[in-house]
Every structure is written in structure tokens, then in C-alpha cells.
C-alpha positions as CSV (number, residue, x, y, z in Angstrom):
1,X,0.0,0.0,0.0
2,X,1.2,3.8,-0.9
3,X,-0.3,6.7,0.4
4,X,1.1,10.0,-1.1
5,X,-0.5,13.4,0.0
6,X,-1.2,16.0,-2.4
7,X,-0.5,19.8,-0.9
8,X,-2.1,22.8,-2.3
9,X,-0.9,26.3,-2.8
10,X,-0.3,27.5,0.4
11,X,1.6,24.3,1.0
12,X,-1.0,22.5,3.7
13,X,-2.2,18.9,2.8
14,X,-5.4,18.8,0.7
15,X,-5.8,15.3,0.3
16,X,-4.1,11.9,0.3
17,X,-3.9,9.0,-2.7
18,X,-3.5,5.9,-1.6
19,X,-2.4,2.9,-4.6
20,X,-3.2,-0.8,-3.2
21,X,-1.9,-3.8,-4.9
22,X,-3.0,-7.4,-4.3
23,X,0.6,-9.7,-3.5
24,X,-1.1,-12.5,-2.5
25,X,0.5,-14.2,-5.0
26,X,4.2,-12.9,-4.7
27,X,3.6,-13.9,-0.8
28,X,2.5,-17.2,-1.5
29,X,5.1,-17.7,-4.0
30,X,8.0,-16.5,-1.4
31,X,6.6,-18.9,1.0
32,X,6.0,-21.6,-1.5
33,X,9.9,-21.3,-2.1
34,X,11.0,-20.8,1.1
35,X,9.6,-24.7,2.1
36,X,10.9,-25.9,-0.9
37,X,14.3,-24.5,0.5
38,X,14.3,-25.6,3.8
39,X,13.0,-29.7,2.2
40,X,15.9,-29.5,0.1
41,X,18.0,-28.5,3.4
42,X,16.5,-31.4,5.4
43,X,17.3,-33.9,2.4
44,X,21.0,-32.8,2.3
45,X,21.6,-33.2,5.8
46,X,19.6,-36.6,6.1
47,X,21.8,-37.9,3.0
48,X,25.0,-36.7,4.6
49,X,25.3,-35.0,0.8
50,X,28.1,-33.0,-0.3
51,X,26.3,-30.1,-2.7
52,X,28.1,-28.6,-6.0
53,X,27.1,-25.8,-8.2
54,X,29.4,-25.7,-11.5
55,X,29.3,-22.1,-12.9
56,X,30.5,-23.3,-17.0
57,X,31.5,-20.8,-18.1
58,X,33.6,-19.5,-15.7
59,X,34.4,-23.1,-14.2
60,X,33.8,-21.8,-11.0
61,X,32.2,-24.0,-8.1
62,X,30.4,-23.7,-5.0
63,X,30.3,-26.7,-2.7
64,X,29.0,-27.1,0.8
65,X,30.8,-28.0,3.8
66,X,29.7,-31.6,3.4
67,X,31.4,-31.7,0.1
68,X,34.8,-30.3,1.3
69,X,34.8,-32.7,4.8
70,X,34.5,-35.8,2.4
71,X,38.0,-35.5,1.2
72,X,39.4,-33.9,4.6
73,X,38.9,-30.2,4.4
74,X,37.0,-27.4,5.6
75,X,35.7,-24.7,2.7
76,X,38.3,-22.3,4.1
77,X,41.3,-24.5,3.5
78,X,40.0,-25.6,-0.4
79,X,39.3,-22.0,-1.2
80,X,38.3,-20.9,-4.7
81,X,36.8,-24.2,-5.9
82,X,36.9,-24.3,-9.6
83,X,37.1,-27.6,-12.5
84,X,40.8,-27.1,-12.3
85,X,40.4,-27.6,-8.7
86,X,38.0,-30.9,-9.3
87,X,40.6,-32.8,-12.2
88,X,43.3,-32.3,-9.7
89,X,41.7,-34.1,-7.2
90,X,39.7,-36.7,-9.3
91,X,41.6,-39.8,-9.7
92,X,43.5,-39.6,-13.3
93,X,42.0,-43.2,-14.5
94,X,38.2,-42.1,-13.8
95,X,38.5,-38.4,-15.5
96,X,37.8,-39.9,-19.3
97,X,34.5,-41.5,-18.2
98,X,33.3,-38.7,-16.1
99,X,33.7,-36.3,-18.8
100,X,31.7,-38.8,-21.4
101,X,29.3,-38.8,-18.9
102,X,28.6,-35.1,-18.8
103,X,29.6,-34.4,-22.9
104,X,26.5,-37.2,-23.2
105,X,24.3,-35.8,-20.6
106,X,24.9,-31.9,-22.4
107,X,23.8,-33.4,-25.5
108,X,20.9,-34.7,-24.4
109,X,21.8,-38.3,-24.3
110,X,21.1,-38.6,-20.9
111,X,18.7,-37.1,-18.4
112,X,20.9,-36.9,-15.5
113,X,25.1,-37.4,-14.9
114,X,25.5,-40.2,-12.7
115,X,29.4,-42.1,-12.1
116,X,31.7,-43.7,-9.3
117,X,34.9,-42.2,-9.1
118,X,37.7,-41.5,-6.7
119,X,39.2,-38.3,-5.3
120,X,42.1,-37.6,-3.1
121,X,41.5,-37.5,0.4
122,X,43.8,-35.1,2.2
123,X,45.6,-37.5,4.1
124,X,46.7,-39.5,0.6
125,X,44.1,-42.0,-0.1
126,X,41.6,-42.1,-2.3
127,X,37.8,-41.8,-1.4
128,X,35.3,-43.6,-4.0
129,X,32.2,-40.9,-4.5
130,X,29.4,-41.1,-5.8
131,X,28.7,-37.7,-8.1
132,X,25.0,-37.0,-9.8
133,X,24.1,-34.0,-11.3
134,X,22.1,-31.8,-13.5
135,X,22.0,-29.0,-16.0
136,X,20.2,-26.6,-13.7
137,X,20.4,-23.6,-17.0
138,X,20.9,-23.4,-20.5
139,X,21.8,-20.9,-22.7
140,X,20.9,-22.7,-25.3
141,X,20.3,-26.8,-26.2
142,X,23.2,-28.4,-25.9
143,X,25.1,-25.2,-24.3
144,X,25.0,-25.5,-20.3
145,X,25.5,-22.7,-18.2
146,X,25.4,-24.2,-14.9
147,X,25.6,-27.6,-13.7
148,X,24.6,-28.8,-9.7
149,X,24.3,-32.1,-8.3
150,X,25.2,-34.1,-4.8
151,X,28.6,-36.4,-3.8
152,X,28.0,-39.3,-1.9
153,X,31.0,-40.9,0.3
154,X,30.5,-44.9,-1.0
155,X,33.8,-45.7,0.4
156,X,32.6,-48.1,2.7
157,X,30.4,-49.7,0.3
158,X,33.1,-50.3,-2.2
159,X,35.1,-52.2,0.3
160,X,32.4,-54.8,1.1
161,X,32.0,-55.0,-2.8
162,X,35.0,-55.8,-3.0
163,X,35.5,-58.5,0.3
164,X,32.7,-60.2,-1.1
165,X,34.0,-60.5,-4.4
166,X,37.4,-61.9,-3.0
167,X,35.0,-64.1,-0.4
168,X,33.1,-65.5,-3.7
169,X,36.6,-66.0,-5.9
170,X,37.9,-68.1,-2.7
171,X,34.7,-70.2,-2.7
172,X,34.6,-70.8,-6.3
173,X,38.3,-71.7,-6.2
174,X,37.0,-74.2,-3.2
175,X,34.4,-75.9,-5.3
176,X,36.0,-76.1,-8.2
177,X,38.6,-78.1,-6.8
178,X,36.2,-80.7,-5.0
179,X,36.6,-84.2,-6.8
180,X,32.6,-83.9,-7.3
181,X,29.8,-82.7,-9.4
182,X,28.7,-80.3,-7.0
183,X,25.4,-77.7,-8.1
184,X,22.8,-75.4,-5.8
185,X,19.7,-74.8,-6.3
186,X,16.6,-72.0,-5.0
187,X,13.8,-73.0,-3.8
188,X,12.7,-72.1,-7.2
189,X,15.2,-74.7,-8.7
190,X,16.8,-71.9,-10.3
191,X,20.6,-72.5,-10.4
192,X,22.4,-69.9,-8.1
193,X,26.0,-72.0,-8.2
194,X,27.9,-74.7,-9.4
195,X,31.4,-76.2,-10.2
196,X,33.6,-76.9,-13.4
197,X,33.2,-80.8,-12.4
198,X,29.4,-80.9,-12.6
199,X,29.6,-79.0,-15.6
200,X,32.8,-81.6,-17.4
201,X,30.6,-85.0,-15.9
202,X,27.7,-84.3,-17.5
203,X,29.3,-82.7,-20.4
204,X,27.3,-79.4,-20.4
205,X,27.6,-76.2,-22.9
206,X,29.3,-73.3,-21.9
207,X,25.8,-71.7,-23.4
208,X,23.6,-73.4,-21.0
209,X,25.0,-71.6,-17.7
210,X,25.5,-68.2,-20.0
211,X,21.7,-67.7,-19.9
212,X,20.6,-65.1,-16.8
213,X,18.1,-68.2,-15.9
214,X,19.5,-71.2,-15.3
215,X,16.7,-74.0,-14.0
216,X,16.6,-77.5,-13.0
217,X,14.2,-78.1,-15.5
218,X,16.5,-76.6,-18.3
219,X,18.9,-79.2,-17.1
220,X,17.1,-82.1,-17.0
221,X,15.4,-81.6,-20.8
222,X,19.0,-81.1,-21.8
């Protein structure tokens, strides 16, 4: 609301205009935005997310606290985050993939960029993460001008990947050399394992164990 008074010629107030506009709408809006804000903040710090915003253009990004404590530093000691910043922390083996990822996801290949890679912790090691993002604005199609997404620390999920892989070469090394046919079954008689020597005594295919469902049935009319 503005009132603005109108004086007359011997400069004493003659009247008053007042102008009223309806914000109901800009109001709602703000508010609308503000819980939109404050879900997204509750999501971030449920996930335990680091946050990135890629300015392209520039190459300039802004991360959250999160992002910088995954690999061992506060925002004060990374500084001025830019790509430059990024490739020298991303693990040189995982750079080629992650940038196919985003040059497909820029032209429209795909609707998101999602990959596992590893960056450099600050005490040496490497730290496997979990980075998805978005093209949050274009300036035109095919022509990003910033990028944001989340990192995810999947350290600890790599490792038991790869103990159970280990754990399952050990057993297969264990029953393939049992002096037995040796198979197992689900209680749907689908095939979950086996050995070479109940493959060789029966004289199996390769192609018959290639196929994603294997059955007991399959077998048998063999």
C-alpha cells in the first residue's frame, strides 16, 4: 500500500492517494519457495550430501561443507573451488568417463550425470564418491550454463563390494577343486551355483549356464 499526499498552494495537505496492490500471489510464492528450500536442506543433511554448483562458463564451483569434509577439508582451506580444482583431485583413471558422462548428458543423451569415481582425500588415499548431477540452466540446447548435483562418500560400500567378491573367488576356487559334481539350487530350482566338475561330468555347454536363468528343469530336458 502507498499513500502519497497532495499539498495545495499555500503548502498545507489537501488530500491523500493511496495505490493498493494485491501480493497475495508474490507472498504465497515466497513462502512456497521458502519450504521448498528448507526440504531440500533437510534432504541434504539426512543424506550426509556434499552439494556442488558448476558455474561453466567460468568453471567456478560452489560446494558445501559436506562436500569439502568428504575428502578432509574445511571450505576455508579448499578455497576458490573451480574444474581445475576438481581434475586435480579426481583420480587420473576415472577423468575420461566422467567427462563422457557429462559431454552425453549436455547433448541430451542422458537425463541426468551419474558415475563412481575417486578423489584424493587429504591425508593420501583415495575416497570412492558417488557424483549425480544436473543441468540446472541453459543458454541454449546443448550449451549449459550451470551444472549442480550431490557427492556421496561410497567408500565403505566399495570395500564390502569388493571382500565379497574376493569371499566368492575363494569359494569358487573351493568348489572347483572338490573331486565332485557339485550344483545349488533356490527354492525355485533356479541355479544360483555350481562347479567346473558338474559342468565336465555331465558334459554341459558353456551356453547353457551363460543364460541369466538357469533352471533344474533346463537341465534335466537337456
Amino acid at each position: 500500500s502507498v499513500i502519497a499526499p497532495f499539498f495545495d498552494d499555500a503548502g498545507n495537505i489537501a488530500q491523500y492517494v493511496s495505490i493498493r496492490t494485491d501480493v497475495t500471489a508474490m507472498h504465497q510464492a515466497r513462502q512456497q519457495l521458502q519450504a521448498e528450500r528448507e526440504d531440500l536442506h533437510a534432504i541434504v543433511q539426512g543424506t550426509h550430501a556434499g552439494t556442488w554448483e558448476w558455474e561453466v562458463s567460468s568453471g567456478r564451483v560452489q560446494v558445501n561443507d559436506r562436500w569439502a569434509e568428504i575428502l578432509g577439508y574445511t571450505l576455508a582451506e579448499l578455497g576458490e573451488v573451480t574444474m581445475d580444482t576438481w581434475r586435480a583431485l579426481c583420480h587420473p583413471d576415472d577423468l575420461g568417463d566422467t567427462n563422457t558422462q557429462l559431454e552425453r548428458h549436455f547433448a541430451g543423451e542422458l537425463d541426468y550425470f551419474e558415475r563412481e569415481l575417486r578423489m584424493r582425500h587429504r591425508d593420501g588415499h583415495w575416497v570412492w564418491i558417488q557424483s549425480r548431477g544436473k543441468v540446472s540452466e541453459w543458454a541454449s540446447p546443448g550449451n549449459p550454463l550451470s551444472v549442480s548435483g550431490i557427492h556421496l562418500d561410497v567408500s565403505d560400500q566399495k570395500r564390502l563390494q569388493s571382500e565379497l567378491a574376493q569371499s566368492n573367488r575363494v569359494m569358487q576356487s573351493i568348489l572347483d577343486n572338490i573331486p565332485v559334481g557339485l550344483c545349488v539350487f533356490d527354492r525355485n530350482l533356479k541355479l544360483i551355483a555350481k562347479n567346473k566338475k558338474f559342468q565336465t561330468l555331465l558334459d554341459f555347454p558353456d551356453w547353457l549356464f551363460e543364460r541369466p536363468d538357469t533352471t533344474y528343469e533346463s537341465l534335466i530336458r537337456f
